[in-house]
N, C-alpha and C positions, 0 to 999 in steps of 0.2 A: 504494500500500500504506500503510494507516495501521494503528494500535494500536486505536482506537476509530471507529466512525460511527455519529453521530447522526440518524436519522431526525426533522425536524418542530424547524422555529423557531419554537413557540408558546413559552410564558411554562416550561414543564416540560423541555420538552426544551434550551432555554437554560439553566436552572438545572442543569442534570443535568450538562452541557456543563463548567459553571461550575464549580461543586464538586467535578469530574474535576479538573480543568487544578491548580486549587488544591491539590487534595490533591497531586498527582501531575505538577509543572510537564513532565516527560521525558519524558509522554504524548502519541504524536500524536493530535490528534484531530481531525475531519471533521463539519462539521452539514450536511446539506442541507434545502434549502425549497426546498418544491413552488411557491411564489410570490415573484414580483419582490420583498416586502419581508419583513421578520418582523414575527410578531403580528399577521399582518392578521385570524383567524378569532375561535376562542374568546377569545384575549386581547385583542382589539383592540376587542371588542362585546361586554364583559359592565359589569354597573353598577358598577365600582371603588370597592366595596365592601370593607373591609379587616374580614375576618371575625373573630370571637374565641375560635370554639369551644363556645360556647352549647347547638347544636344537637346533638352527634355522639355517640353509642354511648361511653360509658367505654371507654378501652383499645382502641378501635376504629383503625384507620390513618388515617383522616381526624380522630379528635378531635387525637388523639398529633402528625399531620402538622402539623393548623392549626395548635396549640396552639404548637408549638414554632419553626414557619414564621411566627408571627404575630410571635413576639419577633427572629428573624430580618432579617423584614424593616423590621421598625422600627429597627434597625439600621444596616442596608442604607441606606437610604430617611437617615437623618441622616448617614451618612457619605459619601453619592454628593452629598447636597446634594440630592434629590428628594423635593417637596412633596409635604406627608400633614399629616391631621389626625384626631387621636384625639376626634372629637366623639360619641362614646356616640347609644345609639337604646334606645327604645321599643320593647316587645313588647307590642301591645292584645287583650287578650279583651272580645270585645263583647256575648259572650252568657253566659247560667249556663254552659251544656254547654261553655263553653272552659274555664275557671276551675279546674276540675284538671287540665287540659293545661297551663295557665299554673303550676302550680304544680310540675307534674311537670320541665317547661322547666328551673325555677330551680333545682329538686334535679338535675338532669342540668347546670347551670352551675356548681354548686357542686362537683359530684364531678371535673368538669374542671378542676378549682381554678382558678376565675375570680372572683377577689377581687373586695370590695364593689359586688357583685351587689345590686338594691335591689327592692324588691317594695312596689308601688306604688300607694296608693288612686286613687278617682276623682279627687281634691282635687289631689294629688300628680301624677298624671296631664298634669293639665290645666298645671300650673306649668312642667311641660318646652314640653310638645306643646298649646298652649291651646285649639285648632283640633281636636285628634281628639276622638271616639267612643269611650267606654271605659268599662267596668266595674272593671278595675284592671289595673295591667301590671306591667313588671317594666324595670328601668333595665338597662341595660350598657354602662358605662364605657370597652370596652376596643373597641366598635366604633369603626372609622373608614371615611376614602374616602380615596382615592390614583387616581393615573392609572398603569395596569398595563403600558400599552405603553410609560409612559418608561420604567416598569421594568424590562421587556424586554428593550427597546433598551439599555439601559445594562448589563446582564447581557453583550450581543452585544456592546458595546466594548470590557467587561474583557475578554473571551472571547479579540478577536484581540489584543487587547493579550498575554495571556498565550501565543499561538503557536498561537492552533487555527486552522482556519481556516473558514471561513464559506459556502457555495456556493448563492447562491438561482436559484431556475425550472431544481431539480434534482428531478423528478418522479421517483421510484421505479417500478419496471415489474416487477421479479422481483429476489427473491433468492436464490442457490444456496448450500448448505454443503459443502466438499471439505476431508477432512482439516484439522477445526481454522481451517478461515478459509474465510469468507465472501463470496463475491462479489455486489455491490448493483450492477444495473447501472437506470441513469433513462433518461430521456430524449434524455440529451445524452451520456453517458459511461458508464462503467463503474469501479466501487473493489473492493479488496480489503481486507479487516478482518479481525482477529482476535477481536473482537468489532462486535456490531452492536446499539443500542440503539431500540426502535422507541417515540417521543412522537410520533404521527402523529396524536392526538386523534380529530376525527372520522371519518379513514381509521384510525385504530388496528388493528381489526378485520382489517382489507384484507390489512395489513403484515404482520399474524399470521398470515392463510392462507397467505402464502406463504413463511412457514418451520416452519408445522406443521401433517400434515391435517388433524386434527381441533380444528373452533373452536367453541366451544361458548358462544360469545355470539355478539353481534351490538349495532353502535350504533345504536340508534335517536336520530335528529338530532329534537327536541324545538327549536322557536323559541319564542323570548319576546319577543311588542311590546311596548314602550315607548310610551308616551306622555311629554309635557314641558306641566309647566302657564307659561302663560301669563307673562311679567315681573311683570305687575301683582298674579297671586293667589302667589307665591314665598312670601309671607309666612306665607301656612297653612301651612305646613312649616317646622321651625326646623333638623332636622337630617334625621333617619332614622327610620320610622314604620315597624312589619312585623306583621301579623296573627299571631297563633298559628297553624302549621302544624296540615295536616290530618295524621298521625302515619302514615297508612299511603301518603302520596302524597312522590315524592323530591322535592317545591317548595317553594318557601317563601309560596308566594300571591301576591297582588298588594299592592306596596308603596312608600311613597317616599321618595327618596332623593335627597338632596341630592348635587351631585356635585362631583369636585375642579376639574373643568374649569369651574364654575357651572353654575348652572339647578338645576331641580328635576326628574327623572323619576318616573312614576308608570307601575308594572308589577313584572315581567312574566309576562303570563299564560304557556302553554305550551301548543303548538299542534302536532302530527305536521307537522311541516316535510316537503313532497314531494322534496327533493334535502339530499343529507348538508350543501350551504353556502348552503340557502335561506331568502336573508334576506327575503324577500317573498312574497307571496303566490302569483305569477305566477311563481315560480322553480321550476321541475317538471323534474325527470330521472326518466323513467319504467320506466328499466331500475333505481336506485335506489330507486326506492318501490314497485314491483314486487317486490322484495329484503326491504324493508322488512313488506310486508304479505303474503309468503308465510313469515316467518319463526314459527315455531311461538309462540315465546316471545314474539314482539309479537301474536298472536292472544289468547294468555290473558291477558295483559294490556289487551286491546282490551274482551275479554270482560268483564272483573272491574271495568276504571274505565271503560264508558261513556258512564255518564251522566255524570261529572268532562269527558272529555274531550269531549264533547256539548255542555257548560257553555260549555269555553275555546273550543274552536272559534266558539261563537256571540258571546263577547265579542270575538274578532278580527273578526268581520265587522261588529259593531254597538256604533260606540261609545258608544249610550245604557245598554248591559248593561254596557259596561268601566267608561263612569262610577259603575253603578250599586253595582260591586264597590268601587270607590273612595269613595265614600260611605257605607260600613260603618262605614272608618275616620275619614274626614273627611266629614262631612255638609253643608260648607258647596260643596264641590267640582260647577261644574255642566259640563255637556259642553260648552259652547263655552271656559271656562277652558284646556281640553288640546288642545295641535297634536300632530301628530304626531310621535312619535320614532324613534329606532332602532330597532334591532333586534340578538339575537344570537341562536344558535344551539347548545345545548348538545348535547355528547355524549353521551347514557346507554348503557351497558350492559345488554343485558338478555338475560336467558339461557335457553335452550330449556324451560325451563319455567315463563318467565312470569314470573321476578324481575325485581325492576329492582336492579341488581347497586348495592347504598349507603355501600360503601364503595370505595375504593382496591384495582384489582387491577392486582397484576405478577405475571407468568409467565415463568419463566425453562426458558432450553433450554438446549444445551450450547454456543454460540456468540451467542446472540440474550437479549435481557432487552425483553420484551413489557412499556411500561405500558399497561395495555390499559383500564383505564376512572379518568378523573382530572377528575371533574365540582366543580364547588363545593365547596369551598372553596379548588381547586385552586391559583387563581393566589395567595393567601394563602400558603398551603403550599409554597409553590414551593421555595424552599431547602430546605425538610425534606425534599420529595421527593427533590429532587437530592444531598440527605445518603443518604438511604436508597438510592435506585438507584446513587448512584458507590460505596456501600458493598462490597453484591452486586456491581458493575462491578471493586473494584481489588481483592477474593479472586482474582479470572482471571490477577492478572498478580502 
């Protein structure tokens, strides 16, 4: 019997974890992980990229979250003693037709109040980034990179430090509500809770069915490859390089990105991954992508971005079209410069009618607090998150 359990040791549900125990030391509380470690999914394979806020809807849960989660973790990150570096990026429009999107960007950075935001000739351009393609950009200061799973990880040590306790290759299978408490029973055991919080990422969904019948999204698992340039071309890249977004698609394009670990990555596209943790191409669960493409809401979206996703599919299989996207930005970049890289696998949301859900959804029951879709900027955000859901978590008690 505990006060609270955690479903899901990614980067969200640690933090949520965190900022419970904090507010609330007298709070039991329980995380389980479906896998031997924490952070091995979304947080452990995305580019540790330390977002600013740039992108997101005014007054939206993901501007509000990053915004706020950005100053957080810089925080965090100088008090734990975990390396980070605020080295600003590039935003390139490379054609006329981007050029009020570039502009539109910078009035959307500015109303997020994202101080000395720079807007940048070609001349200007070239003095950050000497090596890109550009008609003019736009500077931002408050970009960084960070490595997400020390941060994690270090989340999970203050965690048991503070008396929670921690339980991994604890697979969730069903859970029931009687009178005010919850019973979670996995794999290996069985809890009871008074409440239950579900950060399952990209089981999200799954966790949701089975504490409400009707679920009215669904995560479509979207991969992004990575490529890494070569030691020797490292130098075309000084920091972080990113295309103007297409405004109606949830990606950021292909782009690169210097990282905390070293090297340079170059990506990532996005590609209907056939299993909700498939990092490769050869990864296929056919009762999950069966799921996937009988879902209404990934049909109209099938429908509306074909040709977009015609596009990335063909840049995953040919990396003369990957290089060729990469050469937009950097023209000097050839395909034998890039090995192969990673890989990660983002969660999107998307809903019976063919959205792709762009902001932050939580859904709360009388016993359960659903985060049910927490894509990018997520691991940024993370403490904001986990301020906003232990918020909604300590009304209950």
């Amino acid at each position: 019997m505990t006060d609270i359990l955690i479903i899901g040791g990614g980067i969200v549900g640690l933090a949520t974890a965190l900022k419970l125990k904090q507010a609330n030391p007298h709070l039991t509380l329980i995380l389980l992980e479906k896998e031997s470690e924490l952070a091995k999914h979304q947080t452990g394979n995305n580019s540790g990229v330390i977002h600013s806020g740039l992108y997101y809807k005014p007054g939206s849960l993901k501007a509000i979250n990053c915004i706020k989660g950005y100053h957080l973790l810089l925080d965090f990150c100088k008090e734990n003693e975990i390396p980070f570096e605020l080295c600003g990026k590039v935003v390139v429009a490379t054609s006329e037709v981007e050029l009020p999107l570039l502009d539109n960007l910078f009035v959307r950075g500015q109303q997020n109040g994202l101080a000395n935001l720079r807007k940048l000739s070609q001349g200007e351009l070239k003095e950050i980034e000497p090596h890109v393609n550009g008609m003019k950009g736009i500077f931002v200061p408050q970009t960084g990179i960070v490595d997400y799973k020390l941060v994690a990880l270090k989340y999970g040590e203050l965690l048991v430090a503070l008396g929670a306790e921690i339980k991994l290759n604890e697979k969730v299978v069903s859970i029931t509500t009687i009178n005010n408490q919850s019973t979670v029973v996995t794999e290996k055991s069985s809890y009871t809770a008074k409440l239950v919080i579900n950060c399952a990422g990209l089981y999200s969904d799954k966790v949701t069915s089975m504490t409400r019948e009707k679920v009215n999204y669904k995560i479509i698992p979207f991969r992004g490859e990575y490529f890494k340039l070569k030691k020797e071309k490292e130098y075309l890249v000084k920091n972080l390089i990113y295309p103007v977004p297409d405004p109606n698609f949830p990606f950021l394009g292909v782009h690169f990105t210097r990282m905390a670990k070293g090297g340079v990555e170059a990506g990532p596209n996005a590609v209907l991954a056939f299993r909700r943790e498939g990092y490769k191409k050869s990864d296929i669960n056919l009762a999950e992508l069966a799921e996937t493409l009988a879902w209404p809401g990934f049909q109209k979206v099938a429908a509306k971005y074909w040709k977009t996703g015609f596009g990335e599919m063909h840049r995953s299989f040919s990396k003369a079209a990957f290089t060729k996207a990469l050469q937009k930005l950097l023209p000097e970049i050839e395909e034998e410069d890039l090995v192969e890289g990673g890989a990660g696998v983002r969660a999107q949301a998307c809903d019976r009618d063919g959205g792709l859900v762009d902001d932050f959804l939580i859904l709360e029951e009388a016993n359960i607090i659903n985060v049910c879709n927490a894509p990018s900027p997520a691991a940024t955000s993370s403490l904001a998150i986990g301020e906003t859901v232990a918020a909604i978590a300590l009304k209950r008690f």
